[in-house]
ZADRENTOR-111559 format. One line per field, with one value per residue (C-alpha): residue in one letter; z, y, x. Coordinates in steps of 0.25 Angstrom, whole numbers, plus 5000, padded with zeros to 4 digits. Each point is the difference from the previous one (the first is absolute). Layout:
residues N
res: c(A ...)
c3: c(Z ...)
c2: c(Y ...)
c1: c(X ...)
***
This chain:
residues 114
res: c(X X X X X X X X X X X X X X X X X X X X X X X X X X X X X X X X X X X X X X X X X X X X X X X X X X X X X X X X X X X X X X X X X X X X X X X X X X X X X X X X X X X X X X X X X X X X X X X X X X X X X X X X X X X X X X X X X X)
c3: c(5209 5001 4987 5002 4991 4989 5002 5006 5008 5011 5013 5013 5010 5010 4990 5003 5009 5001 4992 5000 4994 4992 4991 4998 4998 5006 5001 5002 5006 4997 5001 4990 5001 5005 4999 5000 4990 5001 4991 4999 5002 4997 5012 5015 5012 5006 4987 5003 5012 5000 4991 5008 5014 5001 5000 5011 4995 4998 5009 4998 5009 4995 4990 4986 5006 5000 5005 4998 5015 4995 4998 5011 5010 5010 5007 5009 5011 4993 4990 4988 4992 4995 4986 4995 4988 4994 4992 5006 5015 5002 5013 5000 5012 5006 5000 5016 4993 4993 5013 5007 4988 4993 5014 5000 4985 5001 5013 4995 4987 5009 5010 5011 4998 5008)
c2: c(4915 5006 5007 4997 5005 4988 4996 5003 4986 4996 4997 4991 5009 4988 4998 5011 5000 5013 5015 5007 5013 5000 5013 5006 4987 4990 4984 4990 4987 4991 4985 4990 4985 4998 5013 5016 5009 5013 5009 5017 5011 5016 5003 5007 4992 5007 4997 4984 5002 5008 4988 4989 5006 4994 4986 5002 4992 5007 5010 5008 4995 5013 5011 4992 4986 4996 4985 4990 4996 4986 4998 5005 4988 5008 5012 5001 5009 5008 5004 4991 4994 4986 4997 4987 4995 4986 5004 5015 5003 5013 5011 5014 5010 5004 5015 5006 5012 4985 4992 5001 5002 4987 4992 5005 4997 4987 4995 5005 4991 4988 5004 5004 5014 5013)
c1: c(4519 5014 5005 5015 5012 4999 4985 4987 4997 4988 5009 4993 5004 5006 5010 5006 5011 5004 5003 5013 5005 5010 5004 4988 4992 4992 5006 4989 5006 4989 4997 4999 5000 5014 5008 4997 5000 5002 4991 5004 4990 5002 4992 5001 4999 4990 4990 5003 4997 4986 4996 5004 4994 4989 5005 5007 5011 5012 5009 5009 5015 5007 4996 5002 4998 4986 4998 4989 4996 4997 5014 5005 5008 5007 5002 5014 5003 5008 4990 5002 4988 5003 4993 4998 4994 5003 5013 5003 5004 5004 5001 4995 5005 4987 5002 4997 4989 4992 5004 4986 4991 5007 4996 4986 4998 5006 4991 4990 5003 5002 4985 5006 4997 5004)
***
């Protein structure tokens, strides 16, 4: 359960696709039916991600950008993570300081391990 700004609700973690910082809060892009909806938490990063660690789902791309590795589509040479779920498709600049832990998350995610 996630006690965001408007409501306290019960969120399947695969149906979020990722966590950004924006002014001191939290935004939820979460999945439902069709479309995402972005739900706002008063709440640090770093909390979110002690919660979620053991799921192994989700790594950070950048500080502030926490991606759900079932989402993830692509990664380019140049660094950028491509996102895609049903309505949304978006790019996140994989920062060079997350670069190697990002990759070890996400094979690891997929059974390839490191």
């Amino acid at each position: 359960q996630f006690d965001f700004v408007d409501q306290s609700i019960v969120v399947d973690l695969e149906k979020i696709v990722y966590i950004l910082v924006y002014k001191h809060y939290l935004d939820f892009y979460i999945r439902e039916d069709d479309s995402i909806k972005i739900y706002r938490m008063r709440e640090t990063m770093q909390c979110i991600q002690e919660q979620l660690k053991d799921t192994n789902m989700f790594s950070l791309v950048r500080a502030g950008n926490l991606l759900n590795l079932k989402y993830v589509k692509s990664i380019n040479r140049k660094g950028f993570v491509s996102v895609a779920a049903n309505v949304t498709k978006r790019s996140f600049q994989l920062s060079d300081s997350r670069k190697t832990q990002f990759m070890s998350d996400y094979m690891r995610y997929r059974g390839g391990g490191i």
